[in-house]
ZAKEKE-690930 format. One record per residue (C-alpha): residue in three letters; chain; y, z, x; residue number from 1. Coordinates in steps of 0.05 Angstrom, whole numbers, plus 5000, padded with zeros to 4 digits. Layout:
<nodes>
<node><resn>ala</resn><chain>A</chain><north>Y</north><up>Z</up><east>X</east><resi>NUM</resi></node>
...
</nodes>
This chain:
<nodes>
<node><resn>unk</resn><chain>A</chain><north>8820</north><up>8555</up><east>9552</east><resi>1</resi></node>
<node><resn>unk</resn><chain>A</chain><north>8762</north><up>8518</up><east>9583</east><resi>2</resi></node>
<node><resn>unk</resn><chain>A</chain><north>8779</north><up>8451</up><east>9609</east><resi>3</resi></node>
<node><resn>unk</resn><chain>A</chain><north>8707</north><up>8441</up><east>9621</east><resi>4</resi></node>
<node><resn>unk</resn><chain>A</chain><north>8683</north><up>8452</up><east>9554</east><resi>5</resi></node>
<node><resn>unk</resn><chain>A</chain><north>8725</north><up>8410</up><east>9524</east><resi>6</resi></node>
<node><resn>unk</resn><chain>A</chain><north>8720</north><up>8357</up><east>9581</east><resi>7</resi></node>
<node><resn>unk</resn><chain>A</chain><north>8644</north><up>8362</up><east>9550</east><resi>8</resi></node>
<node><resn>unk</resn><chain>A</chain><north>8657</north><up>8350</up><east>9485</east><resi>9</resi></node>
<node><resn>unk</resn><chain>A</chain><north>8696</north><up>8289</up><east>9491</east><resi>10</resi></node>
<node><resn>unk</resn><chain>A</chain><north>8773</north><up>8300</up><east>9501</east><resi>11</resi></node>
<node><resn>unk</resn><chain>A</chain><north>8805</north><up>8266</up><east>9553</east><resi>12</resi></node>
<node><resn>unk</resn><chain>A</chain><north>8837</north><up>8326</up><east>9587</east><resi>13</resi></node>
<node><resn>unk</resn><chain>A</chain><north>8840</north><up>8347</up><east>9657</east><resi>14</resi></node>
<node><resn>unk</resn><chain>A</chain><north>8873</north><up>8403</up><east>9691</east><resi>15</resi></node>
<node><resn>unk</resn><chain>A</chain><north>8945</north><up>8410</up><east>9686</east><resi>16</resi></node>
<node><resn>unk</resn><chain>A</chain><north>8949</north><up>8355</up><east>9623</east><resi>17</resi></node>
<node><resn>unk</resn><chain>A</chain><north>8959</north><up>8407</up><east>9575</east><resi>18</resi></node>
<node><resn>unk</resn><chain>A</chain><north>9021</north><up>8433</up><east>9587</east><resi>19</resi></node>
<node><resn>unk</resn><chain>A</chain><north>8997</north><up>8490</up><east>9634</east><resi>20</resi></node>
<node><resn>unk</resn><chain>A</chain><north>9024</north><up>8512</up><east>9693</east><resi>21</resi></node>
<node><resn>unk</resn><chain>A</chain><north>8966</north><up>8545</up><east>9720</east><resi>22</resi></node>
<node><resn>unk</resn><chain>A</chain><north>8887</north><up>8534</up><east>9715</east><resi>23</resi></node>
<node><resn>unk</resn><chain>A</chain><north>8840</north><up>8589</up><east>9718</east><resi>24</resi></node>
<node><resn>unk</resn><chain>A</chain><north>8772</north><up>8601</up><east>9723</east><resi>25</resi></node>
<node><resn>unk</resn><chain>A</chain><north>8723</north><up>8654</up><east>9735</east><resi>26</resi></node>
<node><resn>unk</resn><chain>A</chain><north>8732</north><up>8702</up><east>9681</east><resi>27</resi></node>
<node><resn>unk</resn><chain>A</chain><north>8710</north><up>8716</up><east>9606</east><resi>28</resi></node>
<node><resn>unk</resn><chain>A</chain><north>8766</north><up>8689</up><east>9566</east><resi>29</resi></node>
<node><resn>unk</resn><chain>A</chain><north>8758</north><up>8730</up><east>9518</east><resi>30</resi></node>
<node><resn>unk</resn><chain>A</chain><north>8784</north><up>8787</up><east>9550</east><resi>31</resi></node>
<node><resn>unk</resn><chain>A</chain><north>8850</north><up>8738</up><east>9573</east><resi>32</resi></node>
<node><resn>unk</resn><chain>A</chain><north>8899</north><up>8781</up><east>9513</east><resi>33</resi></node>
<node><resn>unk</resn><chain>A</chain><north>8964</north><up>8794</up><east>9502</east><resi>34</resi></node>
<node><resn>unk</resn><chain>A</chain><north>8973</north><up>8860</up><east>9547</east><resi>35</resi></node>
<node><resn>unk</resn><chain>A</chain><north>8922</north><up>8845</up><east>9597</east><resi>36</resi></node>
<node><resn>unk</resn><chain>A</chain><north>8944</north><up>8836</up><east>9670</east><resi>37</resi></node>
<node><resn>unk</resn><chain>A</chain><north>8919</north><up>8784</up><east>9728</east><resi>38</resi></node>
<node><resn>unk</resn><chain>A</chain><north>8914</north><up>8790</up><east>9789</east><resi>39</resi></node>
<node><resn>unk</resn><chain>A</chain><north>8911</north><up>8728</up><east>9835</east><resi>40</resi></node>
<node><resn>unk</resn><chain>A</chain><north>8911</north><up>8754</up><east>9910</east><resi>41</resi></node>
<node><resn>unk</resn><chain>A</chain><north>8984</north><up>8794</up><east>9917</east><resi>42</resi></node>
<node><resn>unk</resn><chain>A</chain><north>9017</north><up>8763</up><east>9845</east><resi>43</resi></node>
<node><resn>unk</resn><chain>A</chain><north>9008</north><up>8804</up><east>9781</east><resi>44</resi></node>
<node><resn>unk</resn><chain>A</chain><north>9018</north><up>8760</up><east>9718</east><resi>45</resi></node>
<node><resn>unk</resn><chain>A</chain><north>9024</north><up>8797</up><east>9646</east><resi>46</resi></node>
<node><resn>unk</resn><chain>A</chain><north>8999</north><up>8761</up><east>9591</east><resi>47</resi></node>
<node><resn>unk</resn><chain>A</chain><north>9057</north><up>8765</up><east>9534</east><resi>48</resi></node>
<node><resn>unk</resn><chain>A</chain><north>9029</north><up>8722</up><east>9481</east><resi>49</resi></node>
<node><resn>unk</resn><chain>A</chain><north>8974</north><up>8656</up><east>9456</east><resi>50</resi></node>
<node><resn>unk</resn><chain>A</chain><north>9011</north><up>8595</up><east>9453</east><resi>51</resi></node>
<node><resn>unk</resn><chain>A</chain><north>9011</north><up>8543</up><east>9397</east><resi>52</resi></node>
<node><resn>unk</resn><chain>A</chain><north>8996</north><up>8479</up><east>9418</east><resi>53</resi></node>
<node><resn>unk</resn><chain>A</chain><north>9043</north><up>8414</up><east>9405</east><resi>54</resi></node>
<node><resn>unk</resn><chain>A</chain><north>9045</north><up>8348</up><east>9396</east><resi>55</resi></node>
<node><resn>unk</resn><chain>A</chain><north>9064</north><up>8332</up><east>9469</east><resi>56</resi></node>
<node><resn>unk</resn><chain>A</chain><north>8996</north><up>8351</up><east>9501</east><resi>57</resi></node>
<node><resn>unk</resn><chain>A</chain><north>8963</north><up>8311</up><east>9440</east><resi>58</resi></node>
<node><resn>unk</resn><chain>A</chain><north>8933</north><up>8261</up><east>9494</east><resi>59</resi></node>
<node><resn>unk</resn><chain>A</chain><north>8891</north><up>8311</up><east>9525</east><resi>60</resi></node>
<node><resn>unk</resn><chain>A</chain><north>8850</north><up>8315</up><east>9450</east><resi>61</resi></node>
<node><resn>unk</resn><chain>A</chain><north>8804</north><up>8267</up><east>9414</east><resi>62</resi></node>
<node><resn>unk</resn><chain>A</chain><north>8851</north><up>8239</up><east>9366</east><resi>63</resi></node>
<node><resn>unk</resn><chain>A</chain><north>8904</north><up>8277</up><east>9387</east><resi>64</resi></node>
<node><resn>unk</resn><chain>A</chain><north>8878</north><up>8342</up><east>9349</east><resi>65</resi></node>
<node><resn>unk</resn><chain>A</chain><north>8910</north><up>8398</up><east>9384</east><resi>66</resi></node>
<node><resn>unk</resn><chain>A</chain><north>8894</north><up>8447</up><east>9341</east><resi>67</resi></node>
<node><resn>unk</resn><chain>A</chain><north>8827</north><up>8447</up><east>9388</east><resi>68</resi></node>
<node><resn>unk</resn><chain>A</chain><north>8864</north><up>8502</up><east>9421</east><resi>69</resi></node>
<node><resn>unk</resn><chain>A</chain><north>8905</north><up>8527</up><east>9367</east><resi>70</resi></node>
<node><resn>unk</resn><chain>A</chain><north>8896</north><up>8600</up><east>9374</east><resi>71</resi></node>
<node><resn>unk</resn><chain>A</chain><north>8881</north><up>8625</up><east>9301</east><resi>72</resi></node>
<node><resn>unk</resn><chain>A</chain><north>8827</north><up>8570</up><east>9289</east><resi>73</resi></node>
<node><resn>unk</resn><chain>A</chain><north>8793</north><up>8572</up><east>9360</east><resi>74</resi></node>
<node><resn>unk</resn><chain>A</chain><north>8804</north><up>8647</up><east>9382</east><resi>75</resi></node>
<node><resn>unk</resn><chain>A</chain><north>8792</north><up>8652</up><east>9448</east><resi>76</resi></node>
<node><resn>unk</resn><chain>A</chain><north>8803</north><up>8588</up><east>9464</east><resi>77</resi></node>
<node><resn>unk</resn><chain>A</chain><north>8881</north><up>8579</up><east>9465</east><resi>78</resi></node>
<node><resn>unk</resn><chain>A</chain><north>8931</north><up>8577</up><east>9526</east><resi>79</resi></node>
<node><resn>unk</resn><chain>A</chain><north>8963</north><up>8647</up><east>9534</east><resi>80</resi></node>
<node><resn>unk</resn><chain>A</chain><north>9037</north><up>8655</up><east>9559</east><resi>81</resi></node>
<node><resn>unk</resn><chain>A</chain><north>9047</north><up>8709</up><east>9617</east><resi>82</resi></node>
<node><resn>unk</resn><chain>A</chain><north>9105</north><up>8734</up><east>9656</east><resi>83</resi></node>
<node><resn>unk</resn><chain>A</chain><north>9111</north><up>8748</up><east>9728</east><resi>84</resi></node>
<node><resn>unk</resn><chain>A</chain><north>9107</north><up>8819</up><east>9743</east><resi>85</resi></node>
<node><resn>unk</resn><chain>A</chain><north>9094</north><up>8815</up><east>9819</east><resi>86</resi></node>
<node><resn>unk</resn><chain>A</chain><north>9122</north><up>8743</up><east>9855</east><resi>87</resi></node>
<node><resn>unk</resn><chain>A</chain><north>9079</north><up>8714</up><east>9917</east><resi>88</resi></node>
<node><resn>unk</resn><chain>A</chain><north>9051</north><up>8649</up><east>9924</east><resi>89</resi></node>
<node><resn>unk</resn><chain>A</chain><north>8978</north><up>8625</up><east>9896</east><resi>90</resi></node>
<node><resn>unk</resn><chain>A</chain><north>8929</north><up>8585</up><east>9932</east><resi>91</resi></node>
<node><resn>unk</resn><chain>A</chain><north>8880</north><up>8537</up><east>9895</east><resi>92</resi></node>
<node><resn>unk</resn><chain>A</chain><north>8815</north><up>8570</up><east>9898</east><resi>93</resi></node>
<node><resn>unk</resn><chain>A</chain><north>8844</north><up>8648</up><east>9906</east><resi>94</resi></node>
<node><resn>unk</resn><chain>A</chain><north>8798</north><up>8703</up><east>9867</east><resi>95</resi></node>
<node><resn>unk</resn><chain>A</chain><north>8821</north><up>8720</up><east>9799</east><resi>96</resi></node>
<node><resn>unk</resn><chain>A</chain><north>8818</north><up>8789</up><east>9778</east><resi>97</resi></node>
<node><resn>unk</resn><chain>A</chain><north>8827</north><up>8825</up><east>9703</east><resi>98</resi></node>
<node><resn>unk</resn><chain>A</chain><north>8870</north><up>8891</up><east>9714</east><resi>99</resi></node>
<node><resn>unk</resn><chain>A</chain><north>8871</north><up>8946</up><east>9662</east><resi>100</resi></node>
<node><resn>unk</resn><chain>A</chain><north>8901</north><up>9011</up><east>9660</east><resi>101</resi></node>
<node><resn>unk</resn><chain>A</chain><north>8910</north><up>9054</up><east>9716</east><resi>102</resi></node>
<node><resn>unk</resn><chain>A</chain><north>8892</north><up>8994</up><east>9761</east><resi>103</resi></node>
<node><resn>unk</resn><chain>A</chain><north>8952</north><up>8947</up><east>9728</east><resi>104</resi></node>
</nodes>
């Protein structure tokens, strides 16, 4: 999910007003899938699964339309869930890395 983008096109959303816990940039969403682990300086998060969006993040939309982010309309585009495979603490601003395979 791009907050920017969709800061561009209109919606009224910010960081952290959509229900997620943490914002990310830096890296080609596309490859942000179920499966696929991050890196962000000593935590490892897995991602488990998209999320579909509800009605209490419908303030962050243009006329509440949430399904800006639903996952099967906007592939892509959607919040992902992810568990914590490695605990540590997160700075703002710490690099973001995609980890696959041997390297996970």
């Amino acid at each position: 999910m791009n907050v920017a983008v969709f800061a561009a096109e209109g919606h009224p959303i910010a960081p952290g007003s959509s229900g997620e816990n943490l914002t990310i940039e830096g890296l080609d969403w596309s490859h942000v899938v179920p499966g696929v682990r991050l890196r962000l300086g000593n935590v490892t998060l897995e991602v488990t699964k998209f999320t579909i969006p509800c009605r209490t993040i419908r303030a962050s939309f243009r006329e509440g339309d949430v399904s800006r982010i639903h996952p099967e309309r906007h592939p892509g585009e959607s919040r992902v869930y992810a568990r914590v495979l490695t605990e540590g603490f997160v700075k703002a601003g710490a690099p973001i890395e995609l980890v696959r395979g041997e390297d996970a």
